[in-house]
C-alpha positions in Angstrom: 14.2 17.6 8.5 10.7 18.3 7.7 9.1 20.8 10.2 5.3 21.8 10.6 4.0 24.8 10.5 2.6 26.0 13.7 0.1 28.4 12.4 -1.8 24.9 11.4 -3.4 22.8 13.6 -1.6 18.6 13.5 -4.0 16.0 13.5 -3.5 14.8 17.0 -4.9 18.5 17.7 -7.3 17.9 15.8 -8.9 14.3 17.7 -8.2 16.9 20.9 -10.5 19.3 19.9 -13.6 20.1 21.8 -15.1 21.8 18.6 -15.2 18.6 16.7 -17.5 15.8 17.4 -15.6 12.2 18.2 -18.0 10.5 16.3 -17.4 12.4 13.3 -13.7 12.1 13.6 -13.8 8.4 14.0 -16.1 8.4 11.0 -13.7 10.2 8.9 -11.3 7.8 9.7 -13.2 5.2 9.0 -14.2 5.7 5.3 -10.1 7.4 4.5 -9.0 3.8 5.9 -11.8 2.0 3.9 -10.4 4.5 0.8 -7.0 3.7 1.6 -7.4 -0.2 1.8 -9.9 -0.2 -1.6 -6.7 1.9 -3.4 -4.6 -0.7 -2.2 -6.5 -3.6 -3.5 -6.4 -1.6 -6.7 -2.6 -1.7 -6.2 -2.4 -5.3 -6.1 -3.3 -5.2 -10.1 -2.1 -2.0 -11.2 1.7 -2.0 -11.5 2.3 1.5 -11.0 0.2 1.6 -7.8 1.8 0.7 -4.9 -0.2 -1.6 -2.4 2.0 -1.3 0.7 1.8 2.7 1.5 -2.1 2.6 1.1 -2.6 -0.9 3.2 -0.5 0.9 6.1 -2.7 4.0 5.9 -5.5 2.0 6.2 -4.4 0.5 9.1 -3.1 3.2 10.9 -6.8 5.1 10.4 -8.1 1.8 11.5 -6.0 1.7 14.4 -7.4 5.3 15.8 -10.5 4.8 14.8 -12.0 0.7 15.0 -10.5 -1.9 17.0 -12.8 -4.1 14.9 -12.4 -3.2 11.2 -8.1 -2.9 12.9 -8.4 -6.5 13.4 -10.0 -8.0 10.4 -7.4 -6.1 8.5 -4.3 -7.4 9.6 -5.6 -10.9 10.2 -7.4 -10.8 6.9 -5.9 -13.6 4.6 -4.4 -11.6 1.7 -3.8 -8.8 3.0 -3.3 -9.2 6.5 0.5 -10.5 5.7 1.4 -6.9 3.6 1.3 -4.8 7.2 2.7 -7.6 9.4 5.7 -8.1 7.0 6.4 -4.3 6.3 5.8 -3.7 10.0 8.4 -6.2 10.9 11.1 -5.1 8.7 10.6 -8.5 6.8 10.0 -7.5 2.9 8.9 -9.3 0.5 8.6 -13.3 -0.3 10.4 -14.4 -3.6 6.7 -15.1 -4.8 6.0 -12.1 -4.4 8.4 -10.4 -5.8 8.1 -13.0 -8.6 4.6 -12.3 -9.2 5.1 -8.4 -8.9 7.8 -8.4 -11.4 5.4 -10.5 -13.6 2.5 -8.4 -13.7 4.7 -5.1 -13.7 6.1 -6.4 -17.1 3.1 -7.5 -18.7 1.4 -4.1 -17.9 3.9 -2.1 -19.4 4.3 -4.4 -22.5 0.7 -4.5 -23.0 0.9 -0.8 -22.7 3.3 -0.1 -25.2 1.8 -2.5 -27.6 -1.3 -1.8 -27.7 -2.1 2.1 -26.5 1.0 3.9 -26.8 2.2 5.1 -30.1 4.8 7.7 -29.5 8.6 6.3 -29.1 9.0 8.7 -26.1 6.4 7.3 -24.3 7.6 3.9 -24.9 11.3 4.6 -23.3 9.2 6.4 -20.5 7.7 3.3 -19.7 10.7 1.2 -19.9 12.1 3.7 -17.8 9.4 3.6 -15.0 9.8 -0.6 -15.5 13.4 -0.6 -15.1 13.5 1.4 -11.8 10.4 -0.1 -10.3 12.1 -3.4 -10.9 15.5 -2.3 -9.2 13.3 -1.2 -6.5 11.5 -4.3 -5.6 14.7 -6.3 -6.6 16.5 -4.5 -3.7 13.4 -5.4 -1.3 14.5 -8.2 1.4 13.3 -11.2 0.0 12.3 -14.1 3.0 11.4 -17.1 3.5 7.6 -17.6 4.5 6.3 -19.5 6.9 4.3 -22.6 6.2 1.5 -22.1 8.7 -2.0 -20.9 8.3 -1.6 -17.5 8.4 1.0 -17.3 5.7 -1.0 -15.3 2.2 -1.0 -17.1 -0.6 -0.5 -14.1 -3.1 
């Protein structure tokens, strides 16, 4: 199990700290969430970019830092439904993993036809495919709901 080292200071130490101002700790928070859910958007169309990890550390420096731009997150209609469902255990919706999938392939196939040369670098890719595919294949796939809320993706 992972420890920390004690000779550094944690980051709930840090949001203690008499030395450093509130304001600038909540504005620090503030852009690396804004950072965090920018990268995820990025995520959505990059295959090998996940969209999840960076949408939940945007929320979580959200959560510490603005109740408002907390809110408009996870209510937000695309991306709102990416924390609620990873919070909740939930997974993915066939769709998405459908559209995932899709967009995962025709990367890397554009990829190897039209930039890579080398026939390593071609089984790398393949490689990365394959076992981002097993990954998101073993995701638990639901059933969403059919009310407003639910993200079209």
């Amino acid at each position: 199990m992972w420890q920390s080292n004690p000779a550094l200071p944690s980051i709930r130490q840090f949001g203690n700290d008499p030395n450093v101002s509130s304001r600038l700790w909540r504005a620090l928070l503030i852009v690396c969430g804004t950072l965090s859910v920018a990268l995820g958007i990025i995520g959505i169309f990059l295959p090998l970019m996940p969209t999840t990890v960076f949408l939940l550390m945007g929320a979580a420096c959200y959560a510490r830092s603005s109740d408002r731009f907390y809110q408009k997150l996870i209510t937000n209609r695309w991306l709102g439904s990416y924390i609620r469902n990873s919070r909740e255990g939930r997974g993915m919706t066939r769709r998405q993993k459908g559209v995932t999938l899709g967009m995962l392939w025709a990367g890397m196939l554009a990829t190897m036809i039209f930039t890579v040369t080398a026939w390593w670098l071609h089984l790398l890719l393949l490689a990365i495919a394959f076992g981002v595919t097993v990954h998101v294949v073993k995701v638990p796939a639901f059933v969403a709901d059919s009310g407003p809320e639910t993200a079209r993706f």
